[in-house]
C-alpha positions as CSV (number, residue, x, y, z in Angstrom):
1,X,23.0,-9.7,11.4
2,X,24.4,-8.3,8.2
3,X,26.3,-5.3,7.7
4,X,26.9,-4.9,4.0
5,X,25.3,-1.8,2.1
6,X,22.2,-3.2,0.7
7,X,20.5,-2.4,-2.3
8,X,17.3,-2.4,-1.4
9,X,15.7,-0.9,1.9
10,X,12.2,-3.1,3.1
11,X,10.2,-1.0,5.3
12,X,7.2,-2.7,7.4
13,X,4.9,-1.3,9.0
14,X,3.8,-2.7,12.2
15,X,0.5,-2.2,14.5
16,X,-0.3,-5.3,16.7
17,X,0.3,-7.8,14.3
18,X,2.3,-9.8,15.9
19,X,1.9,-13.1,14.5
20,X,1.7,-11.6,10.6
21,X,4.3,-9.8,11.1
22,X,6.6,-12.8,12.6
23,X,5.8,-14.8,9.1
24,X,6.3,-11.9,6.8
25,X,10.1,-11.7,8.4
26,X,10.5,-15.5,8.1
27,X,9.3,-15.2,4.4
28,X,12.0,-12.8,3.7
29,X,14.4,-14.4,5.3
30,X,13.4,-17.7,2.4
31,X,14.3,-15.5,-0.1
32,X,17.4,-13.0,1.5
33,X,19.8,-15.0,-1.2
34,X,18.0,-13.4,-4.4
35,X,18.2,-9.4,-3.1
36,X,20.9,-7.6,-0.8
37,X,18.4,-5.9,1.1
38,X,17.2,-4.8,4.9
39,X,14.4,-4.8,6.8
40,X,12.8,-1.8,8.8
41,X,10.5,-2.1,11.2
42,X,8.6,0.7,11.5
43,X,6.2,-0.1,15.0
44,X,3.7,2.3,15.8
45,X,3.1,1.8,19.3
46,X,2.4,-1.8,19.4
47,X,0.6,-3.3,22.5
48,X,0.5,-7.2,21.7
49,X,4.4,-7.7,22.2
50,X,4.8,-7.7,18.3
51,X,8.6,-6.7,19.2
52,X,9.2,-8.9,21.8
53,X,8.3,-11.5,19.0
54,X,10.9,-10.6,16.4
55,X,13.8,-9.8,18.9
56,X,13.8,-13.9,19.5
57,X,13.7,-15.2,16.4
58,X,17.4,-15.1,15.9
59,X,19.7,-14.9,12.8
60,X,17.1,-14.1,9.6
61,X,19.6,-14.1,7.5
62,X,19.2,-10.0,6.5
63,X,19.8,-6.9,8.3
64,X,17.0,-5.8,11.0
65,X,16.5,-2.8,12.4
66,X,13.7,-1.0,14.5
67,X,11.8,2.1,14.8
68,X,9.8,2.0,17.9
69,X,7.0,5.1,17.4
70,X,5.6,6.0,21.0
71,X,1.8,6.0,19.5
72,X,0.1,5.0,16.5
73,X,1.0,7.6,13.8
74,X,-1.2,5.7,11.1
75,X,0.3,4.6,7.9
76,X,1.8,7.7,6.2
77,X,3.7,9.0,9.0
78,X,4.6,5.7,10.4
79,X,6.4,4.8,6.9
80,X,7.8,8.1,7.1
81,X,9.3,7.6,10.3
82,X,12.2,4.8,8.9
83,X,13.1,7.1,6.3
84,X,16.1,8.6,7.6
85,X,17.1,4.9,8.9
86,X,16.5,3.4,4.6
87,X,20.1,2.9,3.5
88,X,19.3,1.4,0.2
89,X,19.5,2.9,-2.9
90,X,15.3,1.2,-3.6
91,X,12.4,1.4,-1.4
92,X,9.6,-1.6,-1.1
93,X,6.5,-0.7,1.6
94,X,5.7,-4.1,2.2
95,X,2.7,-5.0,4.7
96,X,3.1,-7.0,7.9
97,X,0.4,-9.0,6.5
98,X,2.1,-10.3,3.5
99,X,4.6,-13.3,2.7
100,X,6.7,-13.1,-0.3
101,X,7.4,-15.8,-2.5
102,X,10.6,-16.6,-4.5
103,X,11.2,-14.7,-7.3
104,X,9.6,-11.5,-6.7
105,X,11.8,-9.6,-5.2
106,X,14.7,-10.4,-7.7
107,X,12.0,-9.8,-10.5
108,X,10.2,-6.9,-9.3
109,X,13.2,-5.3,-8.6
110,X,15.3,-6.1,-12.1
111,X,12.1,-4.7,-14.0
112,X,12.6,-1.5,-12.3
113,X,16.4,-1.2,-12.6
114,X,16.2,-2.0,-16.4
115,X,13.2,0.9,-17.2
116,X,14.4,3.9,-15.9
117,X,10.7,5.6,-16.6
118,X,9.6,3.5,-14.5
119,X,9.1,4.9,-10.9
120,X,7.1,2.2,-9.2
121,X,6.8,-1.9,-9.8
122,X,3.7,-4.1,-7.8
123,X,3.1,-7.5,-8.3
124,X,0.4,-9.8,-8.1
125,X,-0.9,-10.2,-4.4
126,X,-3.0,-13.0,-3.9
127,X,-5.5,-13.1,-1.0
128,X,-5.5,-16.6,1.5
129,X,-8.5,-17.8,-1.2
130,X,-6.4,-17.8,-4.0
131,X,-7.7,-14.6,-5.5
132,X,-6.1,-11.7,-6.8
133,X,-6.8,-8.8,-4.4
134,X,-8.5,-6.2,-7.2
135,X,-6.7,-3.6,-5.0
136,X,-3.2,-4.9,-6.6
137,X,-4.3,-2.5,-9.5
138,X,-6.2,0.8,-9.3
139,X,-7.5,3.7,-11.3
140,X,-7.6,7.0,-9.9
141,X,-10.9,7.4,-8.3
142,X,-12.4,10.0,-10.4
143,X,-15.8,11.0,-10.5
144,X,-17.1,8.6,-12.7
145,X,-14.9,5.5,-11.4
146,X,-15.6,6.4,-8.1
147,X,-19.3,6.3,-8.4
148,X,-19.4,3.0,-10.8
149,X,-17.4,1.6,-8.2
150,X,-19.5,2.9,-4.8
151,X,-22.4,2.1,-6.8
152,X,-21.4,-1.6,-7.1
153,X,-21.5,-1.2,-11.2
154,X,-18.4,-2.6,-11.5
155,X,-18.9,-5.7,-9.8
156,X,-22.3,-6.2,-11.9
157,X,-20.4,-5.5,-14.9
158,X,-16.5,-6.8,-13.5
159,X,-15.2,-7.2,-17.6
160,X,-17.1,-3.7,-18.9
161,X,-14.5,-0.9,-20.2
162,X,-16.8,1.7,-19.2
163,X,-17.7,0.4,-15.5
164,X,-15.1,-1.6,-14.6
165,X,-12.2,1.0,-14.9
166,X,-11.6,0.8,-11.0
167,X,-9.9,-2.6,-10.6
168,X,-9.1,-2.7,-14.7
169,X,-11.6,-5.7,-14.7
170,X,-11.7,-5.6,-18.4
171,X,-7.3,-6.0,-18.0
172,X,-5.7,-9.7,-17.5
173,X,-4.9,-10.1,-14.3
174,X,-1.4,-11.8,-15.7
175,X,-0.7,-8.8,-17.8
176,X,1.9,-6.6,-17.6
177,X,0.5,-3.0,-18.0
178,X,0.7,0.4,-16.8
179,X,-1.6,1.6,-14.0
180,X,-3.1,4.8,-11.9
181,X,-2.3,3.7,-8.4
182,X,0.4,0.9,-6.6
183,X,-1.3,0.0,-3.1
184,X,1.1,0.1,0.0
185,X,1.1,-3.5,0.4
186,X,3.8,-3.8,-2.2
187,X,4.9,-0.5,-3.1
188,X,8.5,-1.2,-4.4
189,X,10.2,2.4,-5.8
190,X,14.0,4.7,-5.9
191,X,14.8,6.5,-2.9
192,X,15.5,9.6,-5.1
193,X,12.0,9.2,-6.5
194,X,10.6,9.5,-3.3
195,X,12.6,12.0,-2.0
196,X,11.8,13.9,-5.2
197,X,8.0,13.9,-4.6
198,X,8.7,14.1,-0.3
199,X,7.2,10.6,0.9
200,X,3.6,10.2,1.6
201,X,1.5,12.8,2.4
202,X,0.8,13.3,6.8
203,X,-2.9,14.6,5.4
204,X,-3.8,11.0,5.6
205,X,-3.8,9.0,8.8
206,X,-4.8,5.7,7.0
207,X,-5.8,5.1,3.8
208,X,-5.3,7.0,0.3
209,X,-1.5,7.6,1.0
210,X,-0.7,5.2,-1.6
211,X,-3.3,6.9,-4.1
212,X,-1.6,10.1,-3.1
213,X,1.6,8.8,-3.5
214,X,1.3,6.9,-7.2
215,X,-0.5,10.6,-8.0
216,X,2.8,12.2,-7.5
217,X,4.8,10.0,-9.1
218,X,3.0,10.0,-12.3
219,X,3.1,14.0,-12.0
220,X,6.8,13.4,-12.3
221,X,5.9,11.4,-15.7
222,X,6.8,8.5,-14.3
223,X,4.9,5.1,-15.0
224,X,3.7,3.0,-12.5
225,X,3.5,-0.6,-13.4
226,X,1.5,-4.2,-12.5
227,X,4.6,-6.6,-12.6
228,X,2.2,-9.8,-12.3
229,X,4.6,-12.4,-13.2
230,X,5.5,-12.7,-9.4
231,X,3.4,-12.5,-6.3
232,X,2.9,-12.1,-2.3
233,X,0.2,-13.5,-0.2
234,X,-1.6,-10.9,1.1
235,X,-3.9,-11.2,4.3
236,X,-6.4,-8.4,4.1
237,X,-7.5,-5.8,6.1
238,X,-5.0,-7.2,9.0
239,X,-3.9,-4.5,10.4
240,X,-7.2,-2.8,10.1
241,X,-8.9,-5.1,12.4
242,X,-6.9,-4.4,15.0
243,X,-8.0,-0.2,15.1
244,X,-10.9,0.1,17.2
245,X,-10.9,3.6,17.3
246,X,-14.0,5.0,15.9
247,X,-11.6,8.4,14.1
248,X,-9.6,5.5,12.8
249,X,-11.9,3.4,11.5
250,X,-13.8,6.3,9.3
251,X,-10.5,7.9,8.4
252,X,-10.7,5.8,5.0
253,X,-13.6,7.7,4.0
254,X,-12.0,11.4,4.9
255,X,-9.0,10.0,2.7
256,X,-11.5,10.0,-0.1
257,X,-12.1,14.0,0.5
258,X,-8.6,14.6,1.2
259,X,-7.4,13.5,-2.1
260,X,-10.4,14.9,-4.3
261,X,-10.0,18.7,-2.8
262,X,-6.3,18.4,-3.4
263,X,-6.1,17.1,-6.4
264,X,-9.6,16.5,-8.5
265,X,-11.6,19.7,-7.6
266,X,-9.9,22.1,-9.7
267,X,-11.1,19.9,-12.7
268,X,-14.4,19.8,-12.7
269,X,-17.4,21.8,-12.1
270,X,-18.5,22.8,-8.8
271,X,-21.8,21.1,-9.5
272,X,-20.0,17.5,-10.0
273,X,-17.6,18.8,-7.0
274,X,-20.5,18.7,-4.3
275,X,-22.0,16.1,-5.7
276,X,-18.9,14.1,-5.1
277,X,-18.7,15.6,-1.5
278,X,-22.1,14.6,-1.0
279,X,-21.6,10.8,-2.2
280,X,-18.7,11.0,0.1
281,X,-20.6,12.4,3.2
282,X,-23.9,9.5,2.8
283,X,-20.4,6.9,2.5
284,X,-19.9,8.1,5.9
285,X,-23.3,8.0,7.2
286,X,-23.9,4.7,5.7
287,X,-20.6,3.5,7.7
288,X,-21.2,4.9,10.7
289,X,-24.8,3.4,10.7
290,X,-23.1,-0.1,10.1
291,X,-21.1,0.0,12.7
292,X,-23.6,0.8,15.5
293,X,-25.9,-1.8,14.3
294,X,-22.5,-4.3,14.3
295,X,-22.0,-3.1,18.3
């Protein structure tokens, strides 16, 4: 173990994923010579010995330490939890199921040290079948995005301006540009940026804290960018697979509700509000129905 100040603090968060989780360290570790930085563990309950795992594997070549939650507090608060443990001056949320390739930390992390209006840098993350996950670069889910993108329109029409705003279908996906929302799979930001805006939001137990988040930010005039010159594998949906937990499992649809009454209602009629509520409420339905037929 190190005990330098690092620059950079890592945070993971970790919810029986054992195996992803012991790769995403050992990837680190491949790169610890570019970046000073720690890792934080932040484990929310884990069952599957996902600790156990990483005690073993010895000298990783970076600083490790743990925060052992009694229960799964989702993803917000479980970030949240190894914030007063962060000693560097940056911030990267970093999923357990990711492995990060050379360069891009020392990239990601230059671009945001030399642009100071600049409050978060993503890169590329690339799924196990060589794609670029579309989630690497979102719009804010507004009434109209939201329903061409529920509705499937932009997947008929991926490269159309008007219904492909979601994903920016009709963007590179090697260019740098400006975007709404940086998911939490690479979420690399300043410490004083997040404890300007106060970390993500405990309204949401999983999914939409990173919406939240990048909505705050930008409040702050801040840019959020899509650094795609670098990338990360990312493993999809990893840690999602392991919540059984009916509550859990619909909780990305009440994120949807969540962020529209707090921060989209005010801006639009109350016709277009309930409508919205409404789409939301058959998303639901439809999920729920899906499942049981699944069981």
């Amino acid at each position: 173990m190190l005990n330098k100040m690092p620059e950079l603090s890592i945070i993971i968060l970790n919810y029986n994923t054992k195996e992803l989780l012991v790769n995403c360290l050992k990837s680190l570790s491949r790169v610890a010579q570019e970046v000073d930085f720690e890792v934080i563990i932040s484990d929310n309950g884990s069952t599957d010995d996902s600790l156990k795992a990483v005690k073993v594997l010895g000298d990783l070549s970076f600083n490790l330490k743990i925060q052992e939650n009694q229960e799964n507090l989702g993803f917000a608060k479980g970030n949240n939890a190894a914030k007063g443990l962060c000693a560097g001056k940056y911030i990267l949320f970093l999923n357990s199921d990711t492995e990060v390739y050379s360069g891009t930390l020392k990239q990601t992390l230059a671009y945001l040290k030399e642009n100071p209006q600049v409050g978060v840098v993503t890169c590329k993350q690339v799924m196990p079948d060589g794609k670029i996950d579309p989630d690497s670069r979102r719009s804010f889910p507004t009434p109209w995005i939201a329903f061409t993108h529920f509705s499937y329109l932009d997947r008929i029409f991926p490269q159309s301006k008007i219904f492909a705003q979601y994903w920016y279908g009709y963007r590179s996906e090697d260019e740098v540009f400006e975007i709404d929302v940086c998911q939490g799979a690479y979420f690399l930001t300043r410490k004083s940026v997040l404890d300007g805006v106060g970390w993500f939001s405990d309204d949401y137990f999983l999914d939409g804290e990173d919406i939240d988040l990048s909505w705050k930010i930008k409040e702050k005039g801040l840019k959020i960018i899509y650094y795609p010159l670098v990338s990360i594998l990312h493993i999809k949906k990893a840690t999602k697979k392991t919540i059984k937990n009916h509550r859990y499992i619909r909780a990305g649809v009440d994120s949807m509700e969540i962020f529209y009454r707090k921060y989209l209602w005010r801006r639009y009629p109350l016709v277009v509000n309930w409508l919205v509520i409404l789409g939301i409420k058959l998303i639901k339905l439809l999920r729920s129905i899906r499942r049981i037929i699944k069981l």
